[in-house]
C-alpha positions as semicolon CSV with decimal commas, in nm:
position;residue;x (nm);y (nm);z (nm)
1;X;14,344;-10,994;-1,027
2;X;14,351;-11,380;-1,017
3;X;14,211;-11,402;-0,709
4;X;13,898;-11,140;-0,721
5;X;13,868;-11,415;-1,081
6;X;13,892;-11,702;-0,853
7;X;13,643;-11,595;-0,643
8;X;13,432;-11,473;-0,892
9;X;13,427;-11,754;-1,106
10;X;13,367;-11,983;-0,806
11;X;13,010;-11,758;-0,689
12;X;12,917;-11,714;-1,070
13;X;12,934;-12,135;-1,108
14;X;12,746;-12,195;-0,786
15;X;12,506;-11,996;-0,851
16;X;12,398;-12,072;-1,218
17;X;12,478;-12,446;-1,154
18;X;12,277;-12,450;-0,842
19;X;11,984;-12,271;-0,928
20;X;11,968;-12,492;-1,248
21;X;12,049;-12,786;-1,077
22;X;11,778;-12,711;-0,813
23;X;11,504;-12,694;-1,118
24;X;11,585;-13,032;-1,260
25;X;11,601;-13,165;-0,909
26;X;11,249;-13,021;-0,837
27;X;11,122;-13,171;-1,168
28;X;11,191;-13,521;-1,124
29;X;11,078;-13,541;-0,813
30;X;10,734;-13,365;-0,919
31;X;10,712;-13,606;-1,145
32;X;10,766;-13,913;-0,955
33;X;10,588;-13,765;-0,686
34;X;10,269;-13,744;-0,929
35;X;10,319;-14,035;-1,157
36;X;10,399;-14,316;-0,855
37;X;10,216;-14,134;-0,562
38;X;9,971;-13,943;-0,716
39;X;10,076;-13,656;-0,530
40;X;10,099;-13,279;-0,671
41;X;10,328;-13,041;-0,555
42;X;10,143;-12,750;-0,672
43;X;10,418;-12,451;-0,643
44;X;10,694;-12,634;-0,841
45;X;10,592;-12,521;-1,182
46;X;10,630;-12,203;-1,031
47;X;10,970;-12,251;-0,829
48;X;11,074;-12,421;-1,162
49;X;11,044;-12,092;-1,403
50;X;11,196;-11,891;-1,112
51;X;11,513;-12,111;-1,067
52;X;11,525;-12,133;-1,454
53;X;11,526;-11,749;-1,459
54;X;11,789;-11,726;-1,210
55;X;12,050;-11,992;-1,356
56;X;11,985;-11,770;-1,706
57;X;12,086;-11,439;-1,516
58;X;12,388;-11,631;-1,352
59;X;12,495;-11,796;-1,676
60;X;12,493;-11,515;-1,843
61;X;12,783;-11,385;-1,663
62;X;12,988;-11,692;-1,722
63;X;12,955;-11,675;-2,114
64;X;13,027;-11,294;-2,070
65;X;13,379;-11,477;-1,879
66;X;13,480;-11,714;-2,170
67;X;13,342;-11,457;-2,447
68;X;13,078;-11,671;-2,561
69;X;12,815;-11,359;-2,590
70;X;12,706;-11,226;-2,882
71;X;12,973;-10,999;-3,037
72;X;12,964;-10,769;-3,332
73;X;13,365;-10,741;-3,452
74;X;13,245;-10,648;-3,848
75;X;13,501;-10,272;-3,753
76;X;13,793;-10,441;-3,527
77;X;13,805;-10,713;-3,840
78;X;13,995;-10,414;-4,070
79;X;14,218;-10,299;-3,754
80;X;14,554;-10,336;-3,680
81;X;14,616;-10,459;-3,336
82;X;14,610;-10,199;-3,130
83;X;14,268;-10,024;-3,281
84;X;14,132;-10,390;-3,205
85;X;14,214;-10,310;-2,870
86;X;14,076;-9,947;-2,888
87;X;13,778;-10,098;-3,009
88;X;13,724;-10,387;-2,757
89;X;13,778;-10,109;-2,491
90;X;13,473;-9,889;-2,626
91;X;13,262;-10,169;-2,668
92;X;13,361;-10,242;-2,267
93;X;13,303;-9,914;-2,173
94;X;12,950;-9,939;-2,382
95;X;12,897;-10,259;-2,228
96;X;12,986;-10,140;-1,864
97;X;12,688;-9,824;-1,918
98;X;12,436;-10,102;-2,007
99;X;12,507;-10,325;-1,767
100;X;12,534;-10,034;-1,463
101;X;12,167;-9,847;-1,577
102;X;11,972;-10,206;-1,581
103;X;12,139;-10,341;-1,291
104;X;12,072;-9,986;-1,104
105;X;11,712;-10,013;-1,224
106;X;11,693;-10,400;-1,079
107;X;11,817;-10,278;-0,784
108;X;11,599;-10,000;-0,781
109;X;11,297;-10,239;-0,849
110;X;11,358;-10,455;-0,559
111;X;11,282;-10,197;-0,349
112;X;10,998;-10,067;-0,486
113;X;10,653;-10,087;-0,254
114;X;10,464;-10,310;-0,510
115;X;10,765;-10,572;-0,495
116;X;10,736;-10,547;-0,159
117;X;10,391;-10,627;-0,110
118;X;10,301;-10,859;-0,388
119;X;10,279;-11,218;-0,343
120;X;10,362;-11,545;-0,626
121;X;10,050;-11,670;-0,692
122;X;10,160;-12,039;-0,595
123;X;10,477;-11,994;-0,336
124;X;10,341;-11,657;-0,173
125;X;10,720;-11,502;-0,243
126;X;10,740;-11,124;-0,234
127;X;10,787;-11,043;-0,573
128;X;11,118;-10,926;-0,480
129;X;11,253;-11,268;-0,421
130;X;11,172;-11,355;-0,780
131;X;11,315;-11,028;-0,925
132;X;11,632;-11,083;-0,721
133;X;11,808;-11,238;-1,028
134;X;11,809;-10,902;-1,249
135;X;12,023;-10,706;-1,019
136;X;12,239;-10,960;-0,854
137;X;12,318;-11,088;-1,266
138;X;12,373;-10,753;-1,393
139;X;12,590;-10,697;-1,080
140;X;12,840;-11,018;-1,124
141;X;12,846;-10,900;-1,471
142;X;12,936;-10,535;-1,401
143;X;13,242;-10,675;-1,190
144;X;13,347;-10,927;-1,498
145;X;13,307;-10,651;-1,746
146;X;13,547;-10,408;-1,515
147;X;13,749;-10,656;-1,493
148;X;13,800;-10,704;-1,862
149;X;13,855;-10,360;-1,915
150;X;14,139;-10,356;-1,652
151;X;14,265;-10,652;-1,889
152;X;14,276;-10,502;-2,226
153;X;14,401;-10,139;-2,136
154;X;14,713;-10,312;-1,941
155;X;14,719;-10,496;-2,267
156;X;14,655;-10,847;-2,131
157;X;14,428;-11,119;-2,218
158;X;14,084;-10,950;-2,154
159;X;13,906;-11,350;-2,169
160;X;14,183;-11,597;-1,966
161;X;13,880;-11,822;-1,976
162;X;13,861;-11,846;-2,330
163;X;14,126;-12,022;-2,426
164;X;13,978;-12,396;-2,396
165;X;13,622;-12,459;-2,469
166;X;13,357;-12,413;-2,153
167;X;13,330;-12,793;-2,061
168;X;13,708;-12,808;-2,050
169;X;13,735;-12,495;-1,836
170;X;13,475;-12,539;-1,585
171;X;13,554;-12,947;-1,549
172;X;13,902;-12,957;-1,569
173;X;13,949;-13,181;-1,855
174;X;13,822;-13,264;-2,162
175;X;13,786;-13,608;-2,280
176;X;14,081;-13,691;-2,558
177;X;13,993;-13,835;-2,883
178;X;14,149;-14,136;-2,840
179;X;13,967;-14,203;-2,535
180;X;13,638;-14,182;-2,766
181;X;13,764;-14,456;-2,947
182;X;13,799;-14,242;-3,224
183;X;14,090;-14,329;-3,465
184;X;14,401;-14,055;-3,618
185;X;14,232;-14,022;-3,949
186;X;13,884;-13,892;-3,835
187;X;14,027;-13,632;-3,600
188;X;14,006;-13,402;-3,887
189;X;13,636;-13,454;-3,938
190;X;13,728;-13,665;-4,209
191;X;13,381;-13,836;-4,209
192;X;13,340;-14,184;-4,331
C-alpha cells in the first residue's frame, strides 16, 4: 500500500505542480515578451486557462489525499467510533460512484467525434487535448478514494497525509517558530 501511495503521490504532485508551474512560466514570459519586445504570443491566454484547468483537476486529488475537501461530518459528530468509521466508509463508497460515472463520462467524451474534430480557436488542439484533464483527474482520484476505503475497513488511517499541514508534507519541513524570529509567548497567538 505504501508504495502504489508513493507512486501516486509522486504523479499526482508532478502533474498539478507542473501544469501550474507551466502557466506562471508562460505568463511572465508573455509579459516580458510584450512589455520589453513588443511581441505577442497570441495562444498563451489560451494555453494559460488550459494548464490552469489541468493543475485544478490534478490538485484536486491531492486535497482529496490530505482530506482537505469539503466534508459534511454533522452525523459521524454523534457516533461512537466505530459508526464514524461506518460512516466514512459510505461516504467512500458514495464518493467512489461519483467519481467512477464522471470520470467514465470524461473518458467517454474524449472519444467522442466532435472532440475529435474540433480545433482551440488559438492553439488548433483537438478538443480532446483540452478535455484530457476531466478523466485523467477523476481517474487519480478514483485510485486515492479506493485506496482510502482499503484504509478505513482494515481500520487504519484512511488520510496518512493528513497528519502535518500540506506545505509540511509535500516540502519536507516546515519552518519552526523560532526560526521566524518569533518569541515563546506569541506562539499561542497571544497577539501584541
Amino acid at each position: 500500500m505504501s508504495r502504489l501511495d508513493s507512486i501516486l503521490t509522486k504523479v499526482e504532485n508532478v502533474l498539478a505542480a507542473g501544469s501550474l508551474a507551466a502557466a506562471a512560466l508562460l505568463a511572465i514570459v508573455a509579459v516580458i515578451l510584450r512589455t520589453f519586445f513588443n511581441q505577442i504570443i497570441f495562444w498563451s491566454e489560451e494555453a494559460i486557462i488550459y494548464l490552469v484547468i489541468f493543475s485544478t483537476f490534478f490538485g484536486a486529488v491531492a486535497t482529496l489525499r490530505h482530506n482537505q475537501h469539503v466534508n459534511v461530518d454533522v452525523i459521524a459528530v454523534f457516533l461512537k467510533e466505530r459508526g464514524k468509521r461506518v460512516m466514512a466508509v459510505i461516504g467512500t463508497l458514495v464518493l467512489i460512484a461519483y467519481l467512477a460515472v464522471v470520470g467514465y463520462f470524461g473518458w467517454v467524451l474524449i472519444f467522442e467525434p466532435q472532440t475529435q474534430n474540433t480545433l482551440t480557436p488559438a492553439m488548433h488542439l483537438p478538443l480532446w487535448v483540452v478535455t484530457l484533464s476531466l478523466p485523467i483527474g477523476f481517474t487519480l482520484m478514483l485510485v486515492r478514494a479506493l485506496e482510502i476505503l482499503v484504509r478505513t475497513t482494515r481500520g487504519l488511517d484512511p488520510y496518512p497525509h493528513a497528519a502535518g499541514s500540506i506545505l509540511e508534507e509535500e516540502g519536507g519541513a516546515a519552518l519552526d517558530a523560532s526560526e521566524l524570529g518569533v518569541s515563546d509567548d506569541r506562539k499561542d497567538g497571544d497577539a501584541r
